[in-house]
N, C-alpha and C positions, 0 to 999 in steps of 0.2 A: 297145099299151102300149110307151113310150118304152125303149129296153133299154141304147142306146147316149146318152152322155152328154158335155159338153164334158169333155176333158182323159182322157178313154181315149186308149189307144193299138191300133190298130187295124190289121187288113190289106185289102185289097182282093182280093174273093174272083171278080170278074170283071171282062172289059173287058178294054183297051190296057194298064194299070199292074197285072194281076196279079198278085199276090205282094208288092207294095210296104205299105210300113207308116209308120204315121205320126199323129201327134196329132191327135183332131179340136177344132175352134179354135171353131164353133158348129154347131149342131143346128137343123133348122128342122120342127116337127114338124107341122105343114099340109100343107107339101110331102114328108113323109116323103123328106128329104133332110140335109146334113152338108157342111159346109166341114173338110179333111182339111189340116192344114199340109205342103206341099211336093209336093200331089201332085193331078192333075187341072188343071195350068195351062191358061190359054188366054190368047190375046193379046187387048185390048183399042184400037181404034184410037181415043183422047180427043181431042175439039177443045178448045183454049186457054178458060178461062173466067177473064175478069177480077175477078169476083164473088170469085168462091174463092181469087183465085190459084193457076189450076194450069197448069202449063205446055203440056199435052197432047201429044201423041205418043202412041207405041206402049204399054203400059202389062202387064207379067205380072203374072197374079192366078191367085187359086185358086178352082176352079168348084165349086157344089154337086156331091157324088156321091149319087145313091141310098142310103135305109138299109141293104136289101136284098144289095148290092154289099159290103158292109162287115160286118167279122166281129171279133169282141173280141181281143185278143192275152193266152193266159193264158201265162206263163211255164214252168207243172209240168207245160200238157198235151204229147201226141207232138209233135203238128204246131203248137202254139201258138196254136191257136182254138179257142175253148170257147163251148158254147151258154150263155144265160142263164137261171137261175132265183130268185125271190125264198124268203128266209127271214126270220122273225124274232129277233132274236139275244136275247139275255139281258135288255137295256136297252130291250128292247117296241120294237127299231129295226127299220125294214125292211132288210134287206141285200141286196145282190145277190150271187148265189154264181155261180161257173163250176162245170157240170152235169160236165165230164170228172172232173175233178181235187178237186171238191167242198171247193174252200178261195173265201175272198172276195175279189171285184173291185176291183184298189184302182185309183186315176184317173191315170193318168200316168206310171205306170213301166214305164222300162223293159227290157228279159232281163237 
């Protein structure tokens, strides 16, 4: 089950960038993978395509990370990552709640 969603705010819980945080931009859930805004760059070498117009050269982007790798940022908990658990709220909604701190997940904000 999908836990992590576009427009959380997230940390990187291993790897080179541990500790860093940051929005994720998409989810790819086949590859149990995540595009994270600003983090996981890698360089790309592009050749010129006339079709497109692009100019090509060296090019930074941001690389899929692992879901795994990535942990929810709650604001109330110690350290600011909380597992995930589903509830249903009052409005027969599914919600996502943070298990530390037992309040709900909202998308994109953030401390």
């Amino acid at each position: 089950m999908q836990r992590i969603k576009k427009g959380d705010l997230v940390r990187i819980i291993s790897g080179e960038e541990t500790s860093k945080e940051g929005i994720v931009l998409s989810v790819m859930p086949k590859k149990q993978s995540a595009i994270v805004e600003g983090l996981n760059i890698v360089k790309i070498h592009q050749k010129p395509d006339q079709k497109n117009k692009n100019k090509g050269g060296i090019i930074s982007k941001e690389a899929p990370i692992k879901l795994s790798k990535l942990a929810i940022v709650s604001a109330k908990a110690p350290q600011g990552i909380s597992k995930i658990a589903y509830r249903i709220d009052k409005n027969n909604k599914k919600v996502r709640i943070a298990k530390k701190t037992n309040t709900e997940v909202v998308v994109g904000k953030k401390k």
